[in-house]
N, C-alpha and C positions, 0 to 999 in steps of 0.2 A: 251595700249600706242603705239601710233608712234615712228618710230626707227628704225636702224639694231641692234639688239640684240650683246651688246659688251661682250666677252669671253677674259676673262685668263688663259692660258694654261702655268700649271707651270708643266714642265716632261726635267728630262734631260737627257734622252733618245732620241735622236734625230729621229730614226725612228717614234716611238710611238706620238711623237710631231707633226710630217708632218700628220699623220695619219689622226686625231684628228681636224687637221686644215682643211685637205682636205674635210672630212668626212663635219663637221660645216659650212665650207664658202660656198660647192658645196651642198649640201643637206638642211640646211637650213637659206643658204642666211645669215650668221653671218658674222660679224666682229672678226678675232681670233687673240691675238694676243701670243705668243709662248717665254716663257722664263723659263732658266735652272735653276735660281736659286731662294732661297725662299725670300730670304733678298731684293732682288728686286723687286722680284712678289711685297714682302709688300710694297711698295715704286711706286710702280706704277699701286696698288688699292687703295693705300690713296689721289692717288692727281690726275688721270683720272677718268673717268667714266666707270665704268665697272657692266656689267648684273649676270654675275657667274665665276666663279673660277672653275676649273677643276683641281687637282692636286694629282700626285703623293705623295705618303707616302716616300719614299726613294729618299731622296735628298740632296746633299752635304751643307752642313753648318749646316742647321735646316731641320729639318724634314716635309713634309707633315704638321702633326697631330700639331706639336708644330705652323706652319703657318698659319693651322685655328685655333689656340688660339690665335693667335694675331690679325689676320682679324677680331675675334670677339669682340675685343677692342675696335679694331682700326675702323672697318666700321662696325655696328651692321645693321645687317639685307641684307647683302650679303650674297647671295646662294653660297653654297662653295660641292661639289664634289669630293668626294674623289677614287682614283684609287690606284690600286697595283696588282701586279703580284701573290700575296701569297694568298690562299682564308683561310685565318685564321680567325677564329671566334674571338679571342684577338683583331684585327686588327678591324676587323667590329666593335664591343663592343667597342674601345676605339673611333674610329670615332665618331660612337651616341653619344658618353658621351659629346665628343667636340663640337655634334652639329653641326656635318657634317647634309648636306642637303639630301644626297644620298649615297652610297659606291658601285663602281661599281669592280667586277673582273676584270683583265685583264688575255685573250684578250676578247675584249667587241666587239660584230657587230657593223657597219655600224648604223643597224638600231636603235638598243637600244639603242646607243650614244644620234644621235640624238633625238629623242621619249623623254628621259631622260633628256638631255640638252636642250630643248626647254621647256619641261613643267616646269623644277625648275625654269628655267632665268622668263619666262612668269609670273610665281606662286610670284615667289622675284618680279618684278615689280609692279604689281599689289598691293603687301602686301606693299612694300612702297609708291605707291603713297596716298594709303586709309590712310596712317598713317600720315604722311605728312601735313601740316595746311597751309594756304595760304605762296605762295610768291611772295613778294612786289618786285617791281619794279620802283625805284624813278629816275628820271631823269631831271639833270639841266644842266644848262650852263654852267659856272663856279662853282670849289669850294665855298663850303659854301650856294649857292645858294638854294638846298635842305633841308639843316639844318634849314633853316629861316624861308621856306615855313611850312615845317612838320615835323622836327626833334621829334618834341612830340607826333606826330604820328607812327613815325615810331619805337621809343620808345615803345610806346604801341605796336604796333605788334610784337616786338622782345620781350616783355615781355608774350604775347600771344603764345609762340612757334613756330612763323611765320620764314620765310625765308627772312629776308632783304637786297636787294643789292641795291648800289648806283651807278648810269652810271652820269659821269662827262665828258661834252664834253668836255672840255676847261682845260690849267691848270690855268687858268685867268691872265695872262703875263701885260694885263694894269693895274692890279689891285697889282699888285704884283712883286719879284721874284717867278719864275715857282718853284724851287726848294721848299722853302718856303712854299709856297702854295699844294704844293703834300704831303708835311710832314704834314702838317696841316690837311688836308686832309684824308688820311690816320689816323689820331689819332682820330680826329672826329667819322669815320665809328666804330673805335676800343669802342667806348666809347659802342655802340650798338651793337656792334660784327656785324656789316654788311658788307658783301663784297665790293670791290670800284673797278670798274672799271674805268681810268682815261685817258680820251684818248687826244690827243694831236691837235687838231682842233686851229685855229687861232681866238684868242679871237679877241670881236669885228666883225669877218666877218663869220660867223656861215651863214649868209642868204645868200652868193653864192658860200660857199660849197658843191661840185656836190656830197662827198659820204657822206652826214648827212644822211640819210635815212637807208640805209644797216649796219651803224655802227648800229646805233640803234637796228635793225634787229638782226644782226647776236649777238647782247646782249640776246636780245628776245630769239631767238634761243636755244642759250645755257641754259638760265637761269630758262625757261618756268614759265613766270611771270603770277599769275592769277587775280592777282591787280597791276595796275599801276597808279602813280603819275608823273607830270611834271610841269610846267611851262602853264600861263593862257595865252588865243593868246590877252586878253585885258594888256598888257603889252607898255610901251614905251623903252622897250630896243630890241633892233632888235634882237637879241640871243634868247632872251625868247622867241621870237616869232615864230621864226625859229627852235627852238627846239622840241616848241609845236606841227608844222605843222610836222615836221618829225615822232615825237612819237605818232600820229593820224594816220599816216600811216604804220608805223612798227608794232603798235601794236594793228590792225585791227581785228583778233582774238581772244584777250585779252579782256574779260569777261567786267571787270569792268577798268574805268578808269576816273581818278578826278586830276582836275588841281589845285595848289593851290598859294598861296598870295605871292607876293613878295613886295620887297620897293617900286618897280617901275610900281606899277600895276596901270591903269586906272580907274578913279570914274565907267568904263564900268565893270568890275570884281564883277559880282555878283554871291555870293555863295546860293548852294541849300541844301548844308550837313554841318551839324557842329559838327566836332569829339568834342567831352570833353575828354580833355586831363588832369585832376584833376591827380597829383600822377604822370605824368612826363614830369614839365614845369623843375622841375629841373635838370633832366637830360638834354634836350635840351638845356637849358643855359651851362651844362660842354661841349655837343657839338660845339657850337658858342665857347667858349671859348679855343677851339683848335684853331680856327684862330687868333693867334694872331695879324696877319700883318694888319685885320681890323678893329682891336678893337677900333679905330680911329671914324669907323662910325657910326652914331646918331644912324641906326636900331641894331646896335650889342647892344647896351647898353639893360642889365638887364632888367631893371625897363622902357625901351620901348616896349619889347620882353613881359612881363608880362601885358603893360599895354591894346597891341594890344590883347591876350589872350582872356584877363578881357572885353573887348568890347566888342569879338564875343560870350560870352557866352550869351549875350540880345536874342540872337538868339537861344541859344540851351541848355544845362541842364549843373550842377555844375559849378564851377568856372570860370573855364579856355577852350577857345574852340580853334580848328581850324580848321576856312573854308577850303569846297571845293567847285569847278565849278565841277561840276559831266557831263562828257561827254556820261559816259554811266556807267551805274547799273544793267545789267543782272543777274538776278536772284538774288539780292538781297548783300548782304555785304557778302565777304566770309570770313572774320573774327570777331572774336566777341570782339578778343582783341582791334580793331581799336574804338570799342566804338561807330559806327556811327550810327545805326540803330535807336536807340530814338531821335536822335537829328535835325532828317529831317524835314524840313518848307517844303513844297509844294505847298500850296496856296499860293494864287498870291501878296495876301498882305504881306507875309512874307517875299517873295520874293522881292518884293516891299522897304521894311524897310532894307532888306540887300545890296539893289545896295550900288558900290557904294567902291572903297577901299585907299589901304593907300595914294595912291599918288593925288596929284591935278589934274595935268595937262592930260588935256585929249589930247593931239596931239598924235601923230606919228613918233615924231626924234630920231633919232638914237642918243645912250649914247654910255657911257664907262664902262665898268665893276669895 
């Protein structure tokens, strides 16, 4: 994996801390970061990113040994490193039992440190990412915009064990109050356990936003997405558009990547993949149905949501489908939960039969969200 390998140094010892850091940051290039106590250490491997834990046994509040019990709760499959000054075989024995990664004596070289602390962190990376199942990355313009397109898909991949986050440019302000609409928002992602990134862009003028591109980016960055969805560029609302164009460029790297349906799509929006989403059009309707500020609109309703489903399955297998504009498919579907794999048309007549989507109007003017 690419990276600086990120360290937690839990010793409140403060010589032994500088040690440790000095040893890690100048020898091999780590990021360390150095804290006394245990209750925090736990607090700041549950909600940063961190490669390994290095920590002391004797430590005021909780102990060592009782911290990697809770790391083992709290983050299962973080390399955890245990140190002490006592070479007691108790000590060692109760470490293994914990599921310590390693037990080092102190004082420990220079070299063993490092030797030791690079192979666990490297050994823990690696063991997670093999374990790990695709992670999606859905990106719209406004709230609610992602829901409409794929919320049944992205259902399906969080039912699959996938990683789901949602990047919301906009808190969509024409369409809405903001406030309203992040709550909304927010309960939606909740309904799939997906992350929600929500960022604060001016609805409506998405297209001469000069940092649309890097926001997207530094999502990507964070999130290292191996599937992405967004917004088709055959769209008549300028946002979608502009979104598209950005998340074509942020997310260059990014294996596989498919565009999907909105209300506002052009008879030019032709799909080449058809998820079957049989088993979660219902949840996507409890999604839609966190927004309630739009429940007003003709596509929120039910029984339009089901009926658009019901058509694109002509194109693909069981019930319920939904299109994608497939930008790119390297090496094939990375997950199996998304259901896509049988449901591909590729010849040209199927293709043909699918131009073609919800909206009429084939121009290019600018809407309102």
């Amino acid at each position: 994996m690419d990276g600086q390998i990120k360290v937690l140094v839990v010793e409140d010892d403060a010589d032994t801390g500088l040690f440790v850091r000095t040893v890690l940051e100048r020898r091999a290039g780590m990021s360390v970061t150095v804290l006394t106590d245990a209750l925090g250490a736990l607090a700041h491997a549950t909600t940063r990113p961190v490669d390994l834990v290095i920590t002391d046994i004797q430590l005021p509040g909780m102990s060592g040994l009782e911290l990697l019990r809770e790391l083992r709760r709290a983050v299962p499959g973080l390399p955890v490193i245990v140190m002490t000054a006592f070479a007691s075989v108790d000590y060692a024995v109760d470490a293994l039992h914990e599921q310590a990664d390693d037990f080092l004596v102190k004082p420990v070289s220079a070299a063993d440190l490092t030797e030791r602390a690079t192979q666990i962190a490297e050994r823990g990376r690696a063991r997670r990412e093999a374990d790990r199942g695709a992670v999606v990355l859905a990106v719209g313009a406004h709230p609610d915009d992602v829901e409409i397109g794929i919320g049944a898909t992205l259902a399906s991949h969080r039912d699959a064990g996938d990683t789901v986050v949602v990047l919301t440019m906009s808190c969509g302000a024409v369409g809405g109050a903001t406030a309203d609409r992040r709550h909304e928002a927010l309960a939606a992602a909740g309904v799939v356990g997906a992350r929600l990134f929500l960022l604060d862009f001016v609805d409506t003028q998405l297209e001469s936003a000069p940092d649309l591109i890097p926001a997207v980016e530094r999502t990507v960055a964070e999130v290292r997405p191996t599937v992405v969805y967004t917004h088709s560029v055959h769209d008549r609302h300028q946002d979608h558009r502009a979104v598209h164009r950005a998340v074509q460029v942020a997310s260059r790297e990014v294996p596989t990547l498919g565009c999907f349906q909105s209300p506002s799509s052009t008879i030019d929006y032709r799909p080449t993949r058809f998820v079957t989403v049989d088993g979660y059009l219902d949840v996507k309707l409890e999604m839609l149905a966190a927004f309630t500020s739009q429940s007003h609109r003709v596509y929120m309703d039910p029984d339009a949501v089901r009926s658009a489903a019901r058509y694109w399955a002509r194109f693909g297998t069981g019930t319920y489908v939904e299109p994608l504009e497939m930008v790119r498919a390297a090496g094939g579907v990375p997950s199996s939960g998304a259901r896509m794999a049988a449901d591909e048309r590729a010849d040209d007549k199927a293709r043909g039969r699918a131009g073609g989507g919800a909206g009429r109007d084939t121009q290019d003017g600018s809407v309102n969200a």
